[in-house]
N, CA, C and O atoms as CSV, one atom per row, in Angstrom:
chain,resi,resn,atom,element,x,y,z
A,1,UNK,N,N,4.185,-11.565,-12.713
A,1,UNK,CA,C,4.425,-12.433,-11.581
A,1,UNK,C,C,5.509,-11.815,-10.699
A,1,UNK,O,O,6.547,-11.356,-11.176
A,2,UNK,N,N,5.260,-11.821,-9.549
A,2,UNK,CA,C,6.478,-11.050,-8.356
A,2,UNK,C,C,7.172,-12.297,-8.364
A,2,UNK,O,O,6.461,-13.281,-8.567
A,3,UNK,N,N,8.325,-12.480,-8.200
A,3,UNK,CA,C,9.324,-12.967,-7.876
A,3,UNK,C,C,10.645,-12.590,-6.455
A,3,UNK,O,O,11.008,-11.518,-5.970
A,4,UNK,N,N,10.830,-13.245,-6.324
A,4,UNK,CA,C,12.198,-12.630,-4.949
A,4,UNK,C,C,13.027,-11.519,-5.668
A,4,UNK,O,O,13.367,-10.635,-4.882
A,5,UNK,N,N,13.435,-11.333,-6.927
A,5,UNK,CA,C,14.193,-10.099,-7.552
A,5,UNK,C,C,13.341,-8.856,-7.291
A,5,UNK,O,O,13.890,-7.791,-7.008
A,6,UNK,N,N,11.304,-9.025,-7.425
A,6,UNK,CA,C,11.133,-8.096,-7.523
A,6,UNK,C,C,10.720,-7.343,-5.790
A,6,UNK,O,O,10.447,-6.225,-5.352
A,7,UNK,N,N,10.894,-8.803,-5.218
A,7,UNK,CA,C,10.594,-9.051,-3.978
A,7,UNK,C,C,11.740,-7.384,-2.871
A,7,UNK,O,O,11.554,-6.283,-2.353
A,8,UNK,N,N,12.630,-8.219,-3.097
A,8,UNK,CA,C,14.181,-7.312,-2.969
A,8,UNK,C,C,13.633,-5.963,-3.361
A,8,UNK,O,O,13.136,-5.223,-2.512
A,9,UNK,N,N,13.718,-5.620,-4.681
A,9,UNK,CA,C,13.514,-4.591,-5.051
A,9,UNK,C,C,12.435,-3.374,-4.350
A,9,UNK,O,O,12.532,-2.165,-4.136
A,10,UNK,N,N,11.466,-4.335,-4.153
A,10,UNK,CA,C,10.164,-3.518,-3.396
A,10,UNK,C,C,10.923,-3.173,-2.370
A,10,UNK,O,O,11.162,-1.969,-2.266
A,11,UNK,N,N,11.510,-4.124,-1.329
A,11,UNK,CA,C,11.821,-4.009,-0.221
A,11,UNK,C,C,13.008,-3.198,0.161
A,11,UNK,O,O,13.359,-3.082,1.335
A,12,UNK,N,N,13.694,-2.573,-0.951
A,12,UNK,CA,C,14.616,-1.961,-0.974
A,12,UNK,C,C,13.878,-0.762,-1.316
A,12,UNK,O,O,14.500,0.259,-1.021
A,13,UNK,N,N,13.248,-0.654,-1.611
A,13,UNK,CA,C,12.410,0.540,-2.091
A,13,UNK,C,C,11.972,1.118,-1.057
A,13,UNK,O,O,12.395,2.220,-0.707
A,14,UNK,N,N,11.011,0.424,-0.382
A,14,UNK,CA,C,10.525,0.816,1.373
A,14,UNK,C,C,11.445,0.818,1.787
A,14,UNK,O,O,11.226,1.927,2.273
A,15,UNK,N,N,12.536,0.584,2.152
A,15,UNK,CA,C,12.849,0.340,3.855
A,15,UNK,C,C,14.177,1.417,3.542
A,15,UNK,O,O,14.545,2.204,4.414
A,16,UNK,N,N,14.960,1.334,1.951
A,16,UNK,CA,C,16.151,2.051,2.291
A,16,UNK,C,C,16.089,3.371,1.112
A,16,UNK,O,O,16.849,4.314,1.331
A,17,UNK,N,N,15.242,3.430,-0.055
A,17,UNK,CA,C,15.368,4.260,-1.089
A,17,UNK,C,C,14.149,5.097,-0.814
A,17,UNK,O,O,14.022,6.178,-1.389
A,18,UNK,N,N,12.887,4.483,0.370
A,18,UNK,CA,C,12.095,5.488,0.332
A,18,UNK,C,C,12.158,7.140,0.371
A,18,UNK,O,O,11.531,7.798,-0.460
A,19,UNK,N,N,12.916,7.724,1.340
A,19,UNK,CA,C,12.870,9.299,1.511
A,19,UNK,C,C,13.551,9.792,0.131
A,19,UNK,O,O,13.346,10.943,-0.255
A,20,UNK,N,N,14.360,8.908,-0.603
A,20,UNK,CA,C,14.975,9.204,-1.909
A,20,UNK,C,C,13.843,9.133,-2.909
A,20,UNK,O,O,13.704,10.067,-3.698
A,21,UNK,N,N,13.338,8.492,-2.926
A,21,UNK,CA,C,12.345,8.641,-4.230
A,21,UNK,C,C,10.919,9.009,-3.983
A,21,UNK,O,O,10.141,9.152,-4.926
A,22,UNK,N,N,10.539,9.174,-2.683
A,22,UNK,CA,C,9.087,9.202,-2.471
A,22,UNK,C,C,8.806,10.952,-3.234
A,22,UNK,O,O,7.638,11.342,-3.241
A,23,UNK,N,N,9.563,11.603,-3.645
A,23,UNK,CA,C,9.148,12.757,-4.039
A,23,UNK,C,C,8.723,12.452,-5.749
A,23,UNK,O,O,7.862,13.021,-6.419
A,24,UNK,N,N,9.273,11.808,-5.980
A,24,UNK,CA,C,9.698,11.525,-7.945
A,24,UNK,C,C,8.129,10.150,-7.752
A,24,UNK,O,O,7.298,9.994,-8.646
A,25,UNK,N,N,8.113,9.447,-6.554
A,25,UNK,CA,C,6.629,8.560,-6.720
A,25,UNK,C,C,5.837,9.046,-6.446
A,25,UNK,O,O,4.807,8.666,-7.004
A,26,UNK,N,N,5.708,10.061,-5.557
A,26,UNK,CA,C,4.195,11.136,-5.466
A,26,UNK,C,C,3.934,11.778,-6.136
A,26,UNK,O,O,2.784,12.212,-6.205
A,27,UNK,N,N,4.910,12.136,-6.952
A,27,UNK,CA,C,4.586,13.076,-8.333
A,27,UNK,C,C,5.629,12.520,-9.256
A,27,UNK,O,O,6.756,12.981,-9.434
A,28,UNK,N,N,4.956,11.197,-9.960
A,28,UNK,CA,C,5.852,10.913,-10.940
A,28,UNK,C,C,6.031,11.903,-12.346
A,28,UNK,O,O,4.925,12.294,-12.718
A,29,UNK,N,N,6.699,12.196,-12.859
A,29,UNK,CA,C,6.896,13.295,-14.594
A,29,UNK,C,C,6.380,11.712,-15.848
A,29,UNK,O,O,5.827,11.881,-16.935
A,30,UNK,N,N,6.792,10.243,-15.221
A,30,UNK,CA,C,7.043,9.551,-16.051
A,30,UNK,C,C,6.448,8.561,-16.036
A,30,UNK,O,O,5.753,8.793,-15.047
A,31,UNK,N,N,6.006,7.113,-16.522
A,31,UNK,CA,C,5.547,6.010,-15.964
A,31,UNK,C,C,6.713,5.207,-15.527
A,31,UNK,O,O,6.503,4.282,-14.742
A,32,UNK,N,N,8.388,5.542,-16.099
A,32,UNK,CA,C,9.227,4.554,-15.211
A,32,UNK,C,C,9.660,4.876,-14.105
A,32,UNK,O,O,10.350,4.074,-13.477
A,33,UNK,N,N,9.339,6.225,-13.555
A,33,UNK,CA,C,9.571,6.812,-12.237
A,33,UNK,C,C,8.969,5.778,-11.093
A,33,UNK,O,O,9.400,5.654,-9.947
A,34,UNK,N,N,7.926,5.107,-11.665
A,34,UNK,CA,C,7.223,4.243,-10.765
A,34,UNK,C,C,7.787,2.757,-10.406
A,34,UNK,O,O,7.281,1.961,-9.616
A,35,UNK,N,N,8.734,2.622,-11.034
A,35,UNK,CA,C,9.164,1.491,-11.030
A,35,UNK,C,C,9.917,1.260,-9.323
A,35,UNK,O,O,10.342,2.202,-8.655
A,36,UNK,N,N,9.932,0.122,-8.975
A,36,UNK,CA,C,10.440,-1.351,-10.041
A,36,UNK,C,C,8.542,-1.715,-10.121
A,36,UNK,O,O,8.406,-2.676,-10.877
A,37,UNK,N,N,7.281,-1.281,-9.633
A,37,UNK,CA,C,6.139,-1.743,-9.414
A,37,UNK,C,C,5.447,-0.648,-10.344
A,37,UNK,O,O,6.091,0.372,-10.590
A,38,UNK,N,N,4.389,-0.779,-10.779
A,38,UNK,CA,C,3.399,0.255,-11.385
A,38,UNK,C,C,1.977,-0.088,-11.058
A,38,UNK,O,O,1.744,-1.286,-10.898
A,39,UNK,N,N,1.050,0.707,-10.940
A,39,UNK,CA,C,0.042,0.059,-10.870
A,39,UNK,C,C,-1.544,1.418,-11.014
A,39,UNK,O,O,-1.395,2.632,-11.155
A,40,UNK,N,N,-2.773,0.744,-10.927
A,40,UNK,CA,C,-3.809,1.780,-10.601
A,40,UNK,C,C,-3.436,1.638,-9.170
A,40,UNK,O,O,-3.221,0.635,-8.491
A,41,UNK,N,N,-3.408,3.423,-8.778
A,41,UNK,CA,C,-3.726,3.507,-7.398
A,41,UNK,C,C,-4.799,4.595,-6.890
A,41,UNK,O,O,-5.067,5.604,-7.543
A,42,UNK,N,N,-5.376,4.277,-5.664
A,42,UNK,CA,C,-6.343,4.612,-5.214
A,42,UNK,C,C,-6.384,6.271,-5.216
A,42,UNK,O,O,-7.226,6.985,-5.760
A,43,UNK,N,N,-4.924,6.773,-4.246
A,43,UNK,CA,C,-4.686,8.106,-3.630
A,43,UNK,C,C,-6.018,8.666,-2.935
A,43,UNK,O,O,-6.558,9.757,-3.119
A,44,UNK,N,N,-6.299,7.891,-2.307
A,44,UNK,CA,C,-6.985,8.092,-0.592
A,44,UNK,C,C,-7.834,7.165,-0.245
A,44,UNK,O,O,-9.044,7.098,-0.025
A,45,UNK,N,N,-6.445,6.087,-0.242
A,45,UNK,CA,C,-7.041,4.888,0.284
A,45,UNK,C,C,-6.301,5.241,1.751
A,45,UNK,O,O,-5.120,5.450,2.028
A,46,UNK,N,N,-7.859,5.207,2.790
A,46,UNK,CA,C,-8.062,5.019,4.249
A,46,UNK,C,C,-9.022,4.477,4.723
A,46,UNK,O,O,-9.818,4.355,3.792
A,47,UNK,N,N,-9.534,3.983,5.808
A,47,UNK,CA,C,-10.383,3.604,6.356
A,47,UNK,C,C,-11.686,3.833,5.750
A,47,UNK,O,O,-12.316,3.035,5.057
A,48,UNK,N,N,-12.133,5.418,6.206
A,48,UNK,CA,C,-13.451,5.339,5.364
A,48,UNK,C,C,-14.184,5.641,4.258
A,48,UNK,O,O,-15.300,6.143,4.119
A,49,UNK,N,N,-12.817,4.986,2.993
A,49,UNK,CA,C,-13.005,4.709,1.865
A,49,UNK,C,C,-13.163,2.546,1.891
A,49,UNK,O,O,-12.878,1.746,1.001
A,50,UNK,N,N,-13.656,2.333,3.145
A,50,UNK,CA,C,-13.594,0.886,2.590
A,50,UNK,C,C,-14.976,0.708,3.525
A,50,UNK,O,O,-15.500,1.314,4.460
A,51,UNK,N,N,-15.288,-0.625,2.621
A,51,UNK,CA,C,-16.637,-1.432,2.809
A,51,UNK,C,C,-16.105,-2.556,3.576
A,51,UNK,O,O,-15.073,-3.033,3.104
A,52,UNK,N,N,-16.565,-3.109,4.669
A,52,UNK,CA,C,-16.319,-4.143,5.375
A,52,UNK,C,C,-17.616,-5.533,5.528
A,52,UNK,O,O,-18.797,-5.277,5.759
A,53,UNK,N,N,-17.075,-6.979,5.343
A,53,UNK,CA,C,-18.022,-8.013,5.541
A,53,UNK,C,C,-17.095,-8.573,6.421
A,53,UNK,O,O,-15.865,-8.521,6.449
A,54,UNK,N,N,-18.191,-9.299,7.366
A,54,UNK,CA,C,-17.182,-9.759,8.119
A,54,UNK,C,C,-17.848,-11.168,8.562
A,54,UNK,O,O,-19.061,-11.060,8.740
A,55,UNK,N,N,-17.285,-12.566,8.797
A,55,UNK,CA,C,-17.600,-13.726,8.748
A,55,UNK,C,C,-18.939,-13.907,9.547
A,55,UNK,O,O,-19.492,-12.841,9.821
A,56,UNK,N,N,-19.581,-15.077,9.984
A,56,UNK,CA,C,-20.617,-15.444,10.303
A,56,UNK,C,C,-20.426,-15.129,11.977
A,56,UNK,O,O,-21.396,-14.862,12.686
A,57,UNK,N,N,-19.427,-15.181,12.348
A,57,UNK,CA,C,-18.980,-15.178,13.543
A,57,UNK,C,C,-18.744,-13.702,14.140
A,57,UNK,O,O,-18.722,-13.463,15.347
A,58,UNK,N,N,-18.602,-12.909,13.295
A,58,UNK,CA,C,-18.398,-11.597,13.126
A,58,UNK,C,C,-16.766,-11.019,13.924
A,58,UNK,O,O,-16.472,-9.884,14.300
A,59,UNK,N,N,-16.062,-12.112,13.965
A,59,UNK,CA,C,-14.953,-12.411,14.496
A,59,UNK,C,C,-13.568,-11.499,13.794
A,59,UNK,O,O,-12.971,-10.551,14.304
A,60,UNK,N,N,-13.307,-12.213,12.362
A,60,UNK,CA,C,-12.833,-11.553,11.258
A,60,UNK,C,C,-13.378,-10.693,10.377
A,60,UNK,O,O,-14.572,-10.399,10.316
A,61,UNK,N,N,-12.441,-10.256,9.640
A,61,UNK,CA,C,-13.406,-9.612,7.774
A,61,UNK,C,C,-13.053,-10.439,6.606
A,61,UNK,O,O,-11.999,-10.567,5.983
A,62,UNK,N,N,-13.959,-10.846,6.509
A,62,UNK,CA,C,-13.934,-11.745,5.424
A,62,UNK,C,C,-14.050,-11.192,4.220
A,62,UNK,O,O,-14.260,-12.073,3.386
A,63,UNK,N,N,-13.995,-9.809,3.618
A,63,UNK,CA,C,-13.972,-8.948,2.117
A,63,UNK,C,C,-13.989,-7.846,2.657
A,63,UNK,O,O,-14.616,-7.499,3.658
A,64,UNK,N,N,-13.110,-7.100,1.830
A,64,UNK,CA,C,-12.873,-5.275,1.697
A,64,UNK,C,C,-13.149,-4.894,0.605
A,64,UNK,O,O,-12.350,-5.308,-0.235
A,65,UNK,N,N,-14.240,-4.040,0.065
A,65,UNK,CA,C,-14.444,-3.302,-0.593
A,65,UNK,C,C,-13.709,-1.929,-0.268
A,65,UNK,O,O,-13.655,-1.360,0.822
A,66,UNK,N,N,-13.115,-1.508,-1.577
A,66,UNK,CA,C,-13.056,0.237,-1.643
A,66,UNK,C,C,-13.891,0.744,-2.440
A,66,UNK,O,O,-14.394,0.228,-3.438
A,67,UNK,N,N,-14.093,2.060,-1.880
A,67,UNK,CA,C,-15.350,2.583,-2.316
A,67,UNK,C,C,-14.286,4.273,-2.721
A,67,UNK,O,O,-13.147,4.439,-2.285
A,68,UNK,N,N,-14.875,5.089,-3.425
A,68,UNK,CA,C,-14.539,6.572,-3.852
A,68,UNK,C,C,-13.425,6.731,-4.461
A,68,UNK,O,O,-12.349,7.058,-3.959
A,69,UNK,N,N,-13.715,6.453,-5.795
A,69,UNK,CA,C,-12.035,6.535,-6.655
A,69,UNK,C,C,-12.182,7.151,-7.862
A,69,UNK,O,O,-12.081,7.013,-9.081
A,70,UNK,N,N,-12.647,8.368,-6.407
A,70,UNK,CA,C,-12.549,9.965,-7.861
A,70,UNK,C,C,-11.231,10.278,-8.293
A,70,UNK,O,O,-11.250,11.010,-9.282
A,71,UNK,N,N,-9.836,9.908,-7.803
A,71,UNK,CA,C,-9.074,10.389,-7.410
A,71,UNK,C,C,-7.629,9.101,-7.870
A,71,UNK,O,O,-6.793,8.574,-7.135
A,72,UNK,N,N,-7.869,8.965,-9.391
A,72,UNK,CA,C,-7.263,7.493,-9.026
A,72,UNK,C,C,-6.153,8.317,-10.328
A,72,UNK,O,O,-6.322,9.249,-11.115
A,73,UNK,N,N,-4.894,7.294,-9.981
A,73,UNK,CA,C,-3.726,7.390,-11.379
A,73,UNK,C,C,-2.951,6.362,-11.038
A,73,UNK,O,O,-3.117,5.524,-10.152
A,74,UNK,N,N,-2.030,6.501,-11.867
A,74,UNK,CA,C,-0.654,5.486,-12.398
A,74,UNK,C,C,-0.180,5.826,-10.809
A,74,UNK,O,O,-0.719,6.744,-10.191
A,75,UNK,N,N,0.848,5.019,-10.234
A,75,UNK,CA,C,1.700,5.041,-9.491
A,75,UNK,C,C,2.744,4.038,-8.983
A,75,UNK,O,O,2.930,3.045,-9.687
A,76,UNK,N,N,3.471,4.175,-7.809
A,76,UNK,CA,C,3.788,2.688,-7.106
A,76,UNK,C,C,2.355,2.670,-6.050
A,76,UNK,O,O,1.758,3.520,-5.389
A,77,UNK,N,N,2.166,0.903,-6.364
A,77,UNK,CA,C,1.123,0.807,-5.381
A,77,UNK,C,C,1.362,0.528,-3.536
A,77,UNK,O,O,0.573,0.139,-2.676
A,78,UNK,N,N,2.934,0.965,-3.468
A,78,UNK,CA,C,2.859,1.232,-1.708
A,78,UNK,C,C,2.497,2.464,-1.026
A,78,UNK,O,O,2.345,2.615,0.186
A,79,UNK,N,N,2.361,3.430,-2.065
A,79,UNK,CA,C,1.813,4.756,-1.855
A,79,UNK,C,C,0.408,4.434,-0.804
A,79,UNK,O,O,0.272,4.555,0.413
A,80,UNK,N,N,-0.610,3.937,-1.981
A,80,UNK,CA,C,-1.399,3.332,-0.737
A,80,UNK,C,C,-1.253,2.868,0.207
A,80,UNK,O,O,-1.781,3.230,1.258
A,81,UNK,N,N,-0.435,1.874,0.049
A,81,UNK,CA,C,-0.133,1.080,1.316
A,81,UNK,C,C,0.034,1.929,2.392
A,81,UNK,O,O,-0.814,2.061,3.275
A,82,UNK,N,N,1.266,2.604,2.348
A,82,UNK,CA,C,1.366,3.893,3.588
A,82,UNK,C,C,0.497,4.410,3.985
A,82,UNK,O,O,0.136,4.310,5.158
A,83,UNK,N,N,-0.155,5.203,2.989
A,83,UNK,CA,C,-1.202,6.098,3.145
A,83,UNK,C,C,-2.334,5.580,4.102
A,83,UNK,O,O,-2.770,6.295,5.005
A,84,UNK,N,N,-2.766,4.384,3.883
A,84,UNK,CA,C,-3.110,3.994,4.659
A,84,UNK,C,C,-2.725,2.949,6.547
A,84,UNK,O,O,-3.347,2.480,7.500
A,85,UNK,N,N,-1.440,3.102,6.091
A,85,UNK,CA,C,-1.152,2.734,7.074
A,85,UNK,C,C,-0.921,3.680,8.217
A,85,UNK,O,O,-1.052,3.294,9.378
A,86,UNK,N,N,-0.577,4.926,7.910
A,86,UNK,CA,C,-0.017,6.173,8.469
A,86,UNK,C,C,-1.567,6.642,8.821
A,86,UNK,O,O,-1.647,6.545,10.046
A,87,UNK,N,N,-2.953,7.150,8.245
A,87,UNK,CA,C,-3.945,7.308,8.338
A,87,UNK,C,C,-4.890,6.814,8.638
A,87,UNK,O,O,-5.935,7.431,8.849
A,88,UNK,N,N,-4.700,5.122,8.761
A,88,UNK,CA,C,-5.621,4.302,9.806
A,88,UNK,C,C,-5.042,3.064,10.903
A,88,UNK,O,O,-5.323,1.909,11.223
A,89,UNK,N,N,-4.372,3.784,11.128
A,89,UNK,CA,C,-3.565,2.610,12.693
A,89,UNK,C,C,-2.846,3.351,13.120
A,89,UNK,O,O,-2.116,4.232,12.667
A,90,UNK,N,N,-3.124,2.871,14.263
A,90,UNK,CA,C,-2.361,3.651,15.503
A,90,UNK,C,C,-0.750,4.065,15.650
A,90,UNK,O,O,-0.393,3.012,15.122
A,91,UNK,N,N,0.126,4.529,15.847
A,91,UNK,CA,C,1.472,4.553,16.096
A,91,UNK,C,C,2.112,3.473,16.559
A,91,UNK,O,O,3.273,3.241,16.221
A,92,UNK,N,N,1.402,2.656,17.421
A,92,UNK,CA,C,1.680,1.885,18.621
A,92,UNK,C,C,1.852,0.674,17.740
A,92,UNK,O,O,2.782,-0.093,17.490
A,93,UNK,N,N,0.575,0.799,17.361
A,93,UNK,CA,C,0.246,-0.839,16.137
A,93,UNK,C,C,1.485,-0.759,15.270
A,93,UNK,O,O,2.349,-1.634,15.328
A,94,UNK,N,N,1.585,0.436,14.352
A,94,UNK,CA,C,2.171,0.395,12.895
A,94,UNK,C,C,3.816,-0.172,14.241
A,94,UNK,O,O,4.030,-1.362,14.470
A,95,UNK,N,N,4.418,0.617,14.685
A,95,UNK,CA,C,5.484,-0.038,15.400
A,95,UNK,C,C,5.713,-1.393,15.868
A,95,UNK,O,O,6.850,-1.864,15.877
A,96,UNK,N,N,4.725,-2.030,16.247
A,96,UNK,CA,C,4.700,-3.353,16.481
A,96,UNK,C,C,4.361,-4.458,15.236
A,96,UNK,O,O,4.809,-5.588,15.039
A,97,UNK,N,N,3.443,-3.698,14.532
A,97,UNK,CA,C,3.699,-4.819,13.614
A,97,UNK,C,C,3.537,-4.257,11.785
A,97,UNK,O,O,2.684,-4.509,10.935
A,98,UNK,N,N,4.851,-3.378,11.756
A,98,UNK,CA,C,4.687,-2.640,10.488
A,98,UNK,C,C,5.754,-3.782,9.803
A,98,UNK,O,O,6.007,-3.511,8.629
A,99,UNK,N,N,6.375,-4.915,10.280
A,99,UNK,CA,C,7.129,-5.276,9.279
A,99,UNK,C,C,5.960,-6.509,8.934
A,99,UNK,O,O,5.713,-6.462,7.729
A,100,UNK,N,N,5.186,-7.568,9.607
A,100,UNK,CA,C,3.931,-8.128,9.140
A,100,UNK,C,C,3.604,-7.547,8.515
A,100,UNK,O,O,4.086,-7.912,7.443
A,101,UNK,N,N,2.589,-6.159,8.270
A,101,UNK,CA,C,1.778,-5.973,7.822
A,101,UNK,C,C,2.715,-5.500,6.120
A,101,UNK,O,O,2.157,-5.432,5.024
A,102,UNK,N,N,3.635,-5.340,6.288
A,102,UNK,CA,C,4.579,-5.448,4.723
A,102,UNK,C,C,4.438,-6.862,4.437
A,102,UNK,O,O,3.972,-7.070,3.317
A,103,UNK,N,N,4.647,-7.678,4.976
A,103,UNK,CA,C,4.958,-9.229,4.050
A,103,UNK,C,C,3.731,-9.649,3.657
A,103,UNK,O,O,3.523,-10.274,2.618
A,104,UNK,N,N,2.416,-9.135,4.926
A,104,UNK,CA,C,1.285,-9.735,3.979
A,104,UNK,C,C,0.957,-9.545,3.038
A,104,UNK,O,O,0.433,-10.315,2.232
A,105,UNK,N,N,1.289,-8.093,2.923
A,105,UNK,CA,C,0.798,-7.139,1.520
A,105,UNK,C,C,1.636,-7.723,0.406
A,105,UNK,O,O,1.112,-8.536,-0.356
A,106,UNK,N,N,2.489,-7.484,0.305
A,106,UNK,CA,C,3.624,-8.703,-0.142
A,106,UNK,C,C,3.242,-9.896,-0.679
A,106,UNK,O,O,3.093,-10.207,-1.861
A,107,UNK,N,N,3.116,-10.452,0.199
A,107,UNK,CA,C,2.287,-12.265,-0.131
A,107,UNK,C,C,1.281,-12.415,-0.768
A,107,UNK,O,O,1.062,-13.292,-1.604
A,108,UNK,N,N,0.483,-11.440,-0.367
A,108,UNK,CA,C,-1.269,-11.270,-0.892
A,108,UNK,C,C,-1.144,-11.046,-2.366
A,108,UNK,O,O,-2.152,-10.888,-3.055
């Protein structure tokens, strides 16, 4: 269960320890290197690794499938997150709304 401790933690992770540890989380030696989060991750999760449905209205997406996970291991799971954020949205977007698109991920 996430909690606000682990809440903090993530968020301290992104915003102020990232350039410090993103070398030791892209290539962890360990499974606690991954901490304070662990998880399966994708490692090339982008755009067109995903399946899209989208409502009756065709308005929203109502389910994301990922698809191609030749390529999967242990990690922190914001690796993805970036990865895809950096590789499918614009500069413009991620600047305007890169701190949303953290809390949803977050919340979700």
């Amino acid at each position: 269960m996430i909690n606000s401790t682990n809440h903090s933690k993530m968020a301290d992770w992104v915003g102020n320890d990232f350039k410090n540890e993103a070398r030791k989380a892209l290539s962890p030696e360990t499974i606690a290197d991954c901490e304070p989060l662990i998880g399966i991750i994708h490692s090339d999760c982008w755009i067109n690794n995903m399946l899209y449905r989208y409502d009756d209205d065709r308005k929203r997406v109502a389910e994301i499938r990922i698809i191609d996970w030749q390529i999967i291991r242990l990690g922190h799971p914001t690796i993805d997150l970036i990865h895809y954020l950096y590789t499918s949205t614009m500069a413009d977007v991620r600047k305007k709304h890169m701190s949303t698109f953290l809390n949803h991920y977050y919340d979700t």
